[in-house]
Backbone as XML, in Angstrom:
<?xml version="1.0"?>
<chain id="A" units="angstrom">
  <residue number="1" name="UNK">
    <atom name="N" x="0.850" y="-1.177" z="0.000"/>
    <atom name="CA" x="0.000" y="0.000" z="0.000"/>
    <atom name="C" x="0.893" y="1.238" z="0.000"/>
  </residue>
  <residue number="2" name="UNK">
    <atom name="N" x="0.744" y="1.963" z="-1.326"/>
    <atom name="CA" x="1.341" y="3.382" z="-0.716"/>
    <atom name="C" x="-0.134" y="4.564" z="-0.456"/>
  </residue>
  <residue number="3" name="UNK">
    <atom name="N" x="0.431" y="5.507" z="0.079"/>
    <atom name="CA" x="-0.333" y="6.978" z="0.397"/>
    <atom name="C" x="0.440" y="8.245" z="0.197"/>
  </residue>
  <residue number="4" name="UNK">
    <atom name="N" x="-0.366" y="8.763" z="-1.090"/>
    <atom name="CA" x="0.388" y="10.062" z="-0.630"/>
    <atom name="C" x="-0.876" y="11.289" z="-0.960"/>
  </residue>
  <residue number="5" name="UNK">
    <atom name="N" x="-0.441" y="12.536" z="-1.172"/>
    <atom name="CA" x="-1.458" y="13.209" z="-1.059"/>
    <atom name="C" x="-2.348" y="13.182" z="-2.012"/>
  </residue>
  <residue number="6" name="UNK">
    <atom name="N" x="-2.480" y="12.896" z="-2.874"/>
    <atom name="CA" x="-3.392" y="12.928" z="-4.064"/>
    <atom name="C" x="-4.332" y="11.280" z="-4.718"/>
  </residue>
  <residue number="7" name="UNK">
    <atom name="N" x="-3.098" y="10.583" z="-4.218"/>
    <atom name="CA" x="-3.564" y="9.345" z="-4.242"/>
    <atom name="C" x="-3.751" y="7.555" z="-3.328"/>
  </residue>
  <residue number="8" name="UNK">
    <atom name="N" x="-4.125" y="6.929" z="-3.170"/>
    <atom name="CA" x="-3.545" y="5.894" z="-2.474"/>
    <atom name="C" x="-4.015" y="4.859" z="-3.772"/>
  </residue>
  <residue number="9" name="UNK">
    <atom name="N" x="-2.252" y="3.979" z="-3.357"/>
    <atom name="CA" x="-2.620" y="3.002" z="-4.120"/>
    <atom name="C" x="-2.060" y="1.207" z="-3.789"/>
  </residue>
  <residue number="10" name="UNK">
    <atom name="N" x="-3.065" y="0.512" z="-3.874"/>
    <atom name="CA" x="-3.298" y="-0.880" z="-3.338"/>
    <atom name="C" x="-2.716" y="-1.897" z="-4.019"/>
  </residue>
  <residue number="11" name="UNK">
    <atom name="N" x="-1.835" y="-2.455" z="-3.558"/>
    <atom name="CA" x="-0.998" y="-3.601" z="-4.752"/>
    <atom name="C" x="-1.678" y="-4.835" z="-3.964"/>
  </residue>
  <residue number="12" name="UNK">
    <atom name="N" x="-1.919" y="-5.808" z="-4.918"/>
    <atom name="CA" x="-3.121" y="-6.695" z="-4.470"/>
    <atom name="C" x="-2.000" y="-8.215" z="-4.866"/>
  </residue>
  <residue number="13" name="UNK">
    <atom name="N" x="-1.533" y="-7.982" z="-5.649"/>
    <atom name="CA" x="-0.836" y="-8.927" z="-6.316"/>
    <atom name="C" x="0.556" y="-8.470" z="-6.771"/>
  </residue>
  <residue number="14" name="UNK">
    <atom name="N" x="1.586" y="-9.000" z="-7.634"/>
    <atom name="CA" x="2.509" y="-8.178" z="-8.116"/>
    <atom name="C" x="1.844" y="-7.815" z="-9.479"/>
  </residue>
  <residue number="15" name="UNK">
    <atom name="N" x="0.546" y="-8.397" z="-9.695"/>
    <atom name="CA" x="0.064" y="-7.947" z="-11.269"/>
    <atom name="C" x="-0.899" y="-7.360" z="-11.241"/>
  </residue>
  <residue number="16" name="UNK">
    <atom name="N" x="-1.989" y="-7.028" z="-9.806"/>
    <atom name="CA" x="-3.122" y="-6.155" z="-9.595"/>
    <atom name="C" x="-2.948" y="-5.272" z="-8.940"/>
  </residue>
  <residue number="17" name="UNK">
    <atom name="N" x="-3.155" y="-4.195" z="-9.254"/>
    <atom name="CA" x="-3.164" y="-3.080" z="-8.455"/>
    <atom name="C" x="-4.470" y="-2.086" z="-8.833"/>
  </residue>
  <residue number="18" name="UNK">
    <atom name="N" x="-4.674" y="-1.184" z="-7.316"/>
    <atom name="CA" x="-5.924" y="-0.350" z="-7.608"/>
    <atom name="C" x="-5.366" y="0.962" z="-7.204"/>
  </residue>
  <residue number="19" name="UNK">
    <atom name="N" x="-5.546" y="2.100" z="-8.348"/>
    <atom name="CA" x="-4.905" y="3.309" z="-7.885"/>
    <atom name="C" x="-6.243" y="3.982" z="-7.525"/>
  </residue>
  <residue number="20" name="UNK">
    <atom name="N" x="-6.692" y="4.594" z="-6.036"/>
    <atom name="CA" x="-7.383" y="5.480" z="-6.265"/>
    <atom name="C" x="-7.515" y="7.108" z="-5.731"/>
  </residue>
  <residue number="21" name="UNK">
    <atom name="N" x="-8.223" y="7.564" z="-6.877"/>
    <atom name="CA" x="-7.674" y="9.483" z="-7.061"/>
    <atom name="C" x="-8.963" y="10.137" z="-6.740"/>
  </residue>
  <residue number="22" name="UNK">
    <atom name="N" x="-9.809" y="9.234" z="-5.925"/>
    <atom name="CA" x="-10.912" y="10.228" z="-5.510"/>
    <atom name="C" x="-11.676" y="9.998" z="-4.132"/>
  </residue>
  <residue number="23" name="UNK">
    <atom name="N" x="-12.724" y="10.170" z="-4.027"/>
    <atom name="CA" x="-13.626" y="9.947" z="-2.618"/>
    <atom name="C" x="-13.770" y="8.293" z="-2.881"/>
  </residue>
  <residue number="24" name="UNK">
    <atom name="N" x="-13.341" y="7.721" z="-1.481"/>
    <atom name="CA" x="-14.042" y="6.423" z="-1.100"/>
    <atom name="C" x="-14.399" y="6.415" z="0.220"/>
  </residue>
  <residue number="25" name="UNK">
    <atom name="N" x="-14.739" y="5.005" z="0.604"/>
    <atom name="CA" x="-15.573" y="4.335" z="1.611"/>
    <atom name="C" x="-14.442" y="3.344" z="2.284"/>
  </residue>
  <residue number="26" name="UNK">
    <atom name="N" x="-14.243" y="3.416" z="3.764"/>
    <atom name="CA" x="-13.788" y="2.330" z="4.168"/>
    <atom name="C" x="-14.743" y="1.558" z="5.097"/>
  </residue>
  <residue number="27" name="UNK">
    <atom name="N" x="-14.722" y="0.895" z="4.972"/>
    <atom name="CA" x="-15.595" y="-0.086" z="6.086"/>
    <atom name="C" x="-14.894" y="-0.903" z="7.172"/>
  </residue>
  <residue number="28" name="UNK">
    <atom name="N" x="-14.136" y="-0.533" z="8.509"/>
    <atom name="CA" x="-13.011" y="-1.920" z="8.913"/>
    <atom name="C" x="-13.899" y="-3.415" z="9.340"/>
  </residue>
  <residue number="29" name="UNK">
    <atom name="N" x="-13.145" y="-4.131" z="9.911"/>
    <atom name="CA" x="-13.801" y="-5.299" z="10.223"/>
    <atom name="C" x="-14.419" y="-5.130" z="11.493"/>
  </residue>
  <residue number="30" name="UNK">
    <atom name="N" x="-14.069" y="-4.266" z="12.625"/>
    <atom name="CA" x="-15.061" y="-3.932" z="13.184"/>
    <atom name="C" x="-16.485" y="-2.959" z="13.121"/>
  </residue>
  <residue number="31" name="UNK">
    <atom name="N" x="-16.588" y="-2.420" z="12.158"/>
    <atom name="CA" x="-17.378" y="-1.895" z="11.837"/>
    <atom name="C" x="-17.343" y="-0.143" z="11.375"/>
  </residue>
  <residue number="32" name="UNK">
    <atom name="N" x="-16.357" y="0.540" z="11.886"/>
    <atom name="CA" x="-16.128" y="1.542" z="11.242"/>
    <atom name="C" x="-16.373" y="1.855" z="10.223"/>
  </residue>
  <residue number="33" name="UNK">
    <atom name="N" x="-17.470" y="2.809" z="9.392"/>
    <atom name="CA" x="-17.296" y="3.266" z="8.109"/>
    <atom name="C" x="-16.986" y="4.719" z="8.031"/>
  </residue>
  <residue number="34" name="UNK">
    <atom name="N" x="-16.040" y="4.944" z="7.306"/>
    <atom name="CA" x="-15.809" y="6.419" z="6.985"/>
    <atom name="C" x="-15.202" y="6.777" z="5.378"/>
  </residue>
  <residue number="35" name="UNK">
    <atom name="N" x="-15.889" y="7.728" z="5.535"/>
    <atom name="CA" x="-15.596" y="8.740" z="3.689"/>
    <atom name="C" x="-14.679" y="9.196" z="3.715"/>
  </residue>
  <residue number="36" name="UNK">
    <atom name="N" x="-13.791" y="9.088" z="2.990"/>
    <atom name="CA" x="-12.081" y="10.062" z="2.680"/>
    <atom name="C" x="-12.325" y="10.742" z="1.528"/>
  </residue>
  <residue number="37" name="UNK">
    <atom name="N" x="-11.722" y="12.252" z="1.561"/>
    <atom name="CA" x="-11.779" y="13.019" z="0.334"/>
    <atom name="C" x="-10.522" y="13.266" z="0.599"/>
  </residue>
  <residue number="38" name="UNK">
    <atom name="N" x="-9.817" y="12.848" z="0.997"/>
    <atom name="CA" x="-8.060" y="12.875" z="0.757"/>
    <atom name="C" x="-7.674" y="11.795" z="1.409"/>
  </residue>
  <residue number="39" name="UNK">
    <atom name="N" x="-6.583" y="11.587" z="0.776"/>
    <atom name="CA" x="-5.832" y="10.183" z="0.864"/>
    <atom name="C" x="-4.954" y="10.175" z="2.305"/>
  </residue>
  <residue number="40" name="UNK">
    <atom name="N" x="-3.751" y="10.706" z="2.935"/>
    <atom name="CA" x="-3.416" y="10.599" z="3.501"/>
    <atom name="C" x="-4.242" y="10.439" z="5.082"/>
  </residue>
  <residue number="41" name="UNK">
    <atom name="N" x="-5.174" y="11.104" z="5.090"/>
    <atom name="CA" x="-5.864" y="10.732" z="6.900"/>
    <atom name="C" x="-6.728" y="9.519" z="6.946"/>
  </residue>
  <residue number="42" name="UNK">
    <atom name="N" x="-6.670" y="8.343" z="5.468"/>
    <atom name="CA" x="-6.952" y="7.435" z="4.974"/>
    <atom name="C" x="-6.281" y="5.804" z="5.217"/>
  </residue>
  <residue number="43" name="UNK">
    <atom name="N" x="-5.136" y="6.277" z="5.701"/>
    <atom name="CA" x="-4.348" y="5.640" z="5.663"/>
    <atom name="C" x="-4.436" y="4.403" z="6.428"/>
  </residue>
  <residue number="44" name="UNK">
    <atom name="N" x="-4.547" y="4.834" z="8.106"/>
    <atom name="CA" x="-4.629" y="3.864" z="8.743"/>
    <atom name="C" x="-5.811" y="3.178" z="8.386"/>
  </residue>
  <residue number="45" name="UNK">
    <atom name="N" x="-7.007" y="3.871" z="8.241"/>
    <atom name="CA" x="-8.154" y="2.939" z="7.478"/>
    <atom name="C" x="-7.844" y="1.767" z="6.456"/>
  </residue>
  <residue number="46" name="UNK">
    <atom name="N" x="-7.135" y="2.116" z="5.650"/>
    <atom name="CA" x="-6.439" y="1.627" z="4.459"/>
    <atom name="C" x="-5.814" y="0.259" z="5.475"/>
  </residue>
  <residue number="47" name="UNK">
    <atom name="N" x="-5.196" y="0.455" z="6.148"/>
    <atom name="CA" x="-4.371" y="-0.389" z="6.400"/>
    <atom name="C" x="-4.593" y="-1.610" z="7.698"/>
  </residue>
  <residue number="48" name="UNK">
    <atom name="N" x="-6.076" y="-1.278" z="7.554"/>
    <atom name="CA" x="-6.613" y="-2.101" z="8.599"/>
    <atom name="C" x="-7.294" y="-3.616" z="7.787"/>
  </residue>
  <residue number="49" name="UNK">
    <atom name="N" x="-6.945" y="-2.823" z="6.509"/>
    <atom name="CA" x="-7.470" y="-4.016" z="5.036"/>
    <atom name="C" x="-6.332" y="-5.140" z="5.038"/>
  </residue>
  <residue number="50" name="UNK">
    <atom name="N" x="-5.411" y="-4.315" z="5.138"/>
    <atom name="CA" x="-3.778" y="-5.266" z="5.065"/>
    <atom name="C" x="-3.861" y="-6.563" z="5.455"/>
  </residue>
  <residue number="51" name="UNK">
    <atom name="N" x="-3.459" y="-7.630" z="4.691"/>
    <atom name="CA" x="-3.606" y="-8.683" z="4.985"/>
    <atom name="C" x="-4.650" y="-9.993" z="4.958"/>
  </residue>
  <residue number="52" name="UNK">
    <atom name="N" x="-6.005" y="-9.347" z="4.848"/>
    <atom name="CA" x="-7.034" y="-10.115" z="4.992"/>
    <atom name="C" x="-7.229" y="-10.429" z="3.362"/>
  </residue>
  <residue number="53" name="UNK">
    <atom name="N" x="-8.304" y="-11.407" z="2.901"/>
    <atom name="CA" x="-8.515" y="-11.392" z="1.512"/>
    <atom name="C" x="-9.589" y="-10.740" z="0.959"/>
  </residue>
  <residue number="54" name="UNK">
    <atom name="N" x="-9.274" y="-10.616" z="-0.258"/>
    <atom name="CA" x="-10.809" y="-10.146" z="-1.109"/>
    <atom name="C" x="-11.846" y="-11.344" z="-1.262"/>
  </residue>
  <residue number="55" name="UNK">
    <atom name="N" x="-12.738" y="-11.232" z="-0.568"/>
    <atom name="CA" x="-14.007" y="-12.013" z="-0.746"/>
    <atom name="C" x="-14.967" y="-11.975" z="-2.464"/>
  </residue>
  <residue number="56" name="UNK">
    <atom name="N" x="-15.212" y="-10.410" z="-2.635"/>
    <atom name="CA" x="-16.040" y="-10.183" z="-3.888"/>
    <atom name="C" x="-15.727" y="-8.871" z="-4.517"/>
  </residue>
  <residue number="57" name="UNK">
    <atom name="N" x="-16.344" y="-8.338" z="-5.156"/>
    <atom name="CA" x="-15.607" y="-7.696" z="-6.626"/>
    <atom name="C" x="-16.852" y="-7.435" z="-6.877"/>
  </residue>
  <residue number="58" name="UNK">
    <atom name="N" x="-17.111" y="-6.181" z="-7.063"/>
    <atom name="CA" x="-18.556" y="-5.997" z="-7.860"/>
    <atom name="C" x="-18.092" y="-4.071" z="-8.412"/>
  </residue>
  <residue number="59" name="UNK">
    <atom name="N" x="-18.744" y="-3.986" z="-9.420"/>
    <atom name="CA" x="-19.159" y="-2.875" z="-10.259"/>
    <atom name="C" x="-20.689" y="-2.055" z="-10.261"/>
  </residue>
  <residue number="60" name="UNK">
    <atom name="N" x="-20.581" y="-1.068" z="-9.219"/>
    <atom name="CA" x="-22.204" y="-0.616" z="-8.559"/>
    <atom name="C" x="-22.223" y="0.754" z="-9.964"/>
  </residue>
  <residue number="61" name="UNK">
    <atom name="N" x="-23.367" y="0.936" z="-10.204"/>
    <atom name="CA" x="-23.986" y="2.068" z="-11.232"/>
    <atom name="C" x="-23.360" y="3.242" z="-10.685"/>
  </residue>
  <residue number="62" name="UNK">
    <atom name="N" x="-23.084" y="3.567" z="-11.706"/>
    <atom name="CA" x="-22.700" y="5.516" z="-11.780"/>
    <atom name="C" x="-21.223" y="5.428" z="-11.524"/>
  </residue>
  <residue number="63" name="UNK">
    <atom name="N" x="-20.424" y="3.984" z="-11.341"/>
    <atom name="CA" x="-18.878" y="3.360" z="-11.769"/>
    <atom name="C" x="-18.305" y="3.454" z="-10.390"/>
  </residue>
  <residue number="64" name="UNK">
    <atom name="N" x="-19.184" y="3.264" z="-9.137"/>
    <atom name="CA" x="-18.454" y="2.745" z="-8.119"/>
    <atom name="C" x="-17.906" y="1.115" z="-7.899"/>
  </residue>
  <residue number="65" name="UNK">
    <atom name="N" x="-16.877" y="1.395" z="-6.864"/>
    <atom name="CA" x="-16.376" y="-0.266" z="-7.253"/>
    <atom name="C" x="-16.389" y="-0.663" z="-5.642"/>
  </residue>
  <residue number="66" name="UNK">
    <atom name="N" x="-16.873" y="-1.701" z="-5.608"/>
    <atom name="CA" x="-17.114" y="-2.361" z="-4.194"/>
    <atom name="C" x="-15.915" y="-3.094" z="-4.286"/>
  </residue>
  <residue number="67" name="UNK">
    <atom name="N" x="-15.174" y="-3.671" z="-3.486"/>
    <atom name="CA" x="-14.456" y="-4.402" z="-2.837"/>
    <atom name="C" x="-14.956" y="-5.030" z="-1.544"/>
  </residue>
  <residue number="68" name="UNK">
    <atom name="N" x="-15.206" y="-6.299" z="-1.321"/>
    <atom name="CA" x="-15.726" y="-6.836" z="0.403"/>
    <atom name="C" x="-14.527" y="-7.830" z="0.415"/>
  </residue>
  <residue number="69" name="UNK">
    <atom name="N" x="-13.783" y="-7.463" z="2.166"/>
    <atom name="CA" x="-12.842" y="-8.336" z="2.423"/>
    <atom name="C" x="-13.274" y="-9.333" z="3.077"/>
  </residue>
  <residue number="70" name="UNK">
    <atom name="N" x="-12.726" y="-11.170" z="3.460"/>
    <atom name="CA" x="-13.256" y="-11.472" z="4.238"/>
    <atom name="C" x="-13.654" y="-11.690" z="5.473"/>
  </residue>
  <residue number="71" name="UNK">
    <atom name="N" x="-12.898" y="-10.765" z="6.510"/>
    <atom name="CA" x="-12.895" y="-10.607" z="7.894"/>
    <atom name="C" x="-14.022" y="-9.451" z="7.744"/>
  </residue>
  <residue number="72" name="UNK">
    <atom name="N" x="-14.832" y="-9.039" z="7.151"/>
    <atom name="CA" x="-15.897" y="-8.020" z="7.274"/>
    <atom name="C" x="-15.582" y="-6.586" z="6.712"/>
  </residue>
  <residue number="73" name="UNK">
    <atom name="N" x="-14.447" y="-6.378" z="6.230"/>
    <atom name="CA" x="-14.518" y="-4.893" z="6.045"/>
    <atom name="C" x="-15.170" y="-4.702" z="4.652"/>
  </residue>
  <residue number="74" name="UNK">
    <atom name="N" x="-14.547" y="-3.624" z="4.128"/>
    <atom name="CA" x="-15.128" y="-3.246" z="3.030"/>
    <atom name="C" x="-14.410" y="-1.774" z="2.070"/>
  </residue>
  <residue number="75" name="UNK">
    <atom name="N" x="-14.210" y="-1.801" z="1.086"/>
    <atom name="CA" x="-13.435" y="-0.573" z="0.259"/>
    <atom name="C" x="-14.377" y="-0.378" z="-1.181"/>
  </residue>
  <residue number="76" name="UNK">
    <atom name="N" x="-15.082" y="1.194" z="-0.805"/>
    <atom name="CA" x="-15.936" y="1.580" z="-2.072"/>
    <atom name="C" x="-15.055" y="2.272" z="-2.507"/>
  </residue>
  <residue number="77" name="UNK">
    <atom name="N" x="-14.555" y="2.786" z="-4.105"/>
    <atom name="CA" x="-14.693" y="3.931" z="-4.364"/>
    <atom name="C" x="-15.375" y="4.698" z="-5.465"/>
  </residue>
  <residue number="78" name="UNK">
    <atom name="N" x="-15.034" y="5.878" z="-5.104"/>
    <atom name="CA" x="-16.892" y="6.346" z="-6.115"/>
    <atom name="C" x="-16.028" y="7.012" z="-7.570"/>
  </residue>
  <residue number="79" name="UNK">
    <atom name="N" x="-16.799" y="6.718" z="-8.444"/>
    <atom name="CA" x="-16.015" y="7.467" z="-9.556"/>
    <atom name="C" x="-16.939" y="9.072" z="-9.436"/>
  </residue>
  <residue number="80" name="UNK">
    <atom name="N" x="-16.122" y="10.032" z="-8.588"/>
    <atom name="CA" x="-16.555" y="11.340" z="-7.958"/>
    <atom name="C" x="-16.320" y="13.114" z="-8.884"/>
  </residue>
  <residue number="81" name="UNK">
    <atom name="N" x="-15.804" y="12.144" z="-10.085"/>
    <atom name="CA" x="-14.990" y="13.610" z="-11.228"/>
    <atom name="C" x="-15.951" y="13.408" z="-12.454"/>
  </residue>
  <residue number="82" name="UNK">
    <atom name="N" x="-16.277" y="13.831" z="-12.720"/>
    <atom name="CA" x="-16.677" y="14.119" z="-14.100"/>
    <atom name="C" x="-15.203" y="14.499" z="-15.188"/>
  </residue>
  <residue number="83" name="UNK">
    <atom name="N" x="-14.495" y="15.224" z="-14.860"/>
    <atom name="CA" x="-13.275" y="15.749" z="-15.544"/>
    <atom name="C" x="-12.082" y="15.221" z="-15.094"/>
  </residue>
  <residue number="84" name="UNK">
    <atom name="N" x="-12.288" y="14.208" z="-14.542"/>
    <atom name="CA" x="-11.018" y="13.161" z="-13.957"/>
    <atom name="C" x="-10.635" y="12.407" z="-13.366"/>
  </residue>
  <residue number="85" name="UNK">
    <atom name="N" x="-9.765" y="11.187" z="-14.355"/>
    <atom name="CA" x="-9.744" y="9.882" z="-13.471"/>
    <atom name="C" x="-9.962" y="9.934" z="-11.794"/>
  </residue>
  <residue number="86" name="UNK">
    <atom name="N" x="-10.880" y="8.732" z="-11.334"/>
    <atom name="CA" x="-11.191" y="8.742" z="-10.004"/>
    <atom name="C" x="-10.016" y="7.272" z="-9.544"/>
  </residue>
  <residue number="87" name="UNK">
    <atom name="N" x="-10.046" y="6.086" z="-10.988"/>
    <atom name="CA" x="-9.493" y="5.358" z="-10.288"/>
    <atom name="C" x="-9.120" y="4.344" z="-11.147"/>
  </residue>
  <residue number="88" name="UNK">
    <atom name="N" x="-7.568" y="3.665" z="-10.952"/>
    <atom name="CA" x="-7.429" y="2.875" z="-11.703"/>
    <atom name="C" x="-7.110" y="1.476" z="-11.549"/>
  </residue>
  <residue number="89" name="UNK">
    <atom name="N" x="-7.693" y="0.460" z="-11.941"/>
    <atom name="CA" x="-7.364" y="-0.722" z="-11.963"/>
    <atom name="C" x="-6.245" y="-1.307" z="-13.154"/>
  </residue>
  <residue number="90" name="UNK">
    <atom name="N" x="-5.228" y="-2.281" z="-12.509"/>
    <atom name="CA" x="-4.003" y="-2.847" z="-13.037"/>
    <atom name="C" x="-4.047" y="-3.927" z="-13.362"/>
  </residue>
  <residue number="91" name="UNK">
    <atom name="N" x="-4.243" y="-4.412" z="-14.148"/>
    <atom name="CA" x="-4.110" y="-6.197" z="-14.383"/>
    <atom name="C" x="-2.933" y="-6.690" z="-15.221"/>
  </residue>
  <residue number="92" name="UNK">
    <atom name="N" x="-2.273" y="-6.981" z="-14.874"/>
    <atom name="CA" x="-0.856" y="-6.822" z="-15.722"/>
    <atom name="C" x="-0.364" y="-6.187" z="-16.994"/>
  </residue>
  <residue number="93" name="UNK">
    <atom name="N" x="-0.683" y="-6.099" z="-17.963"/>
    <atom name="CA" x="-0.361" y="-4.746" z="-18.686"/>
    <atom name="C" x="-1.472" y="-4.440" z="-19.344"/>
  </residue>
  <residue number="94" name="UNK">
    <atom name="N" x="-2.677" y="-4.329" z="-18.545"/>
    <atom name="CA" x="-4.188" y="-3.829" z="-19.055"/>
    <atom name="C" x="-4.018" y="-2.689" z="-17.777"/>
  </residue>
  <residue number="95" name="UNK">
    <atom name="N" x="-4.694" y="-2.117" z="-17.994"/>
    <atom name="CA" x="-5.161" y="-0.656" z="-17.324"/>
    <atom name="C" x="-6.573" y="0.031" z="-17.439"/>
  </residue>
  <residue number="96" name="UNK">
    <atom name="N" x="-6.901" y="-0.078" z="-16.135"/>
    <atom name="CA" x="-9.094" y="0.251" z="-16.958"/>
    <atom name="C" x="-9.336" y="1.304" z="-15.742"/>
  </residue>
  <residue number="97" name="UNK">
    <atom name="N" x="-9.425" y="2.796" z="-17.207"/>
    <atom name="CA" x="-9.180" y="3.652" z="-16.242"/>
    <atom name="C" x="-10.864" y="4.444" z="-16.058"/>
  </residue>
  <residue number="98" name="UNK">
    <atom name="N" x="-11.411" y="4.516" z="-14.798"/>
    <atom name="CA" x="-12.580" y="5.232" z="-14.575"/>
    <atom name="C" x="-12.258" y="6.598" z="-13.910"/>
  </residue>
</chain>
């Protein structure tokens, strides 16, 4: 996982990665949910994901992307720009940018 100010981004694999450049959702496994509109005070949220697995994968209308881990948490993020990438997914040399 890195963080910096503009972005955080999630290496899932050495061939998946999720960059994201806008408002999301964390959910921890105890139940915490909170909205980030900047990346860095995100972080520890972010990193409460560390380690556990991805359960499911889904694509919600208007190009948000769910992520559910399986110890209970959870990572939305919203595609929040009209005029600019919110977020990018890596699949080894594919790139699918919303």
């Amino acid at each position: 996982m890195c963080v910096g100010a503009n972005e955080a981004i999630l290496h899932f694999d050495p061939d998946i990665s999720l960059t994201i450049e806008s408002t999301f959702r964390v959910r921890t496994e105890s139940g915490r949910d909170e909205v980030f509109e900047e990346h860095p005070p995100a972080a520890l949220a972010l990193v409460s994901l560390l380690s556990d697995s991805i359960s499911d994968v889904v694509g919600l209308p208007e190009g948000t992307l769910r992520l559910s881990f399986a110890r209970g948490g959870a990572l939305e993020v919203f595609d929040s720009s009209q005029h600019y990438e919110s977020y990018q997914i890596r699949h080894g040399k594919v790139i699918h940018v919303v």
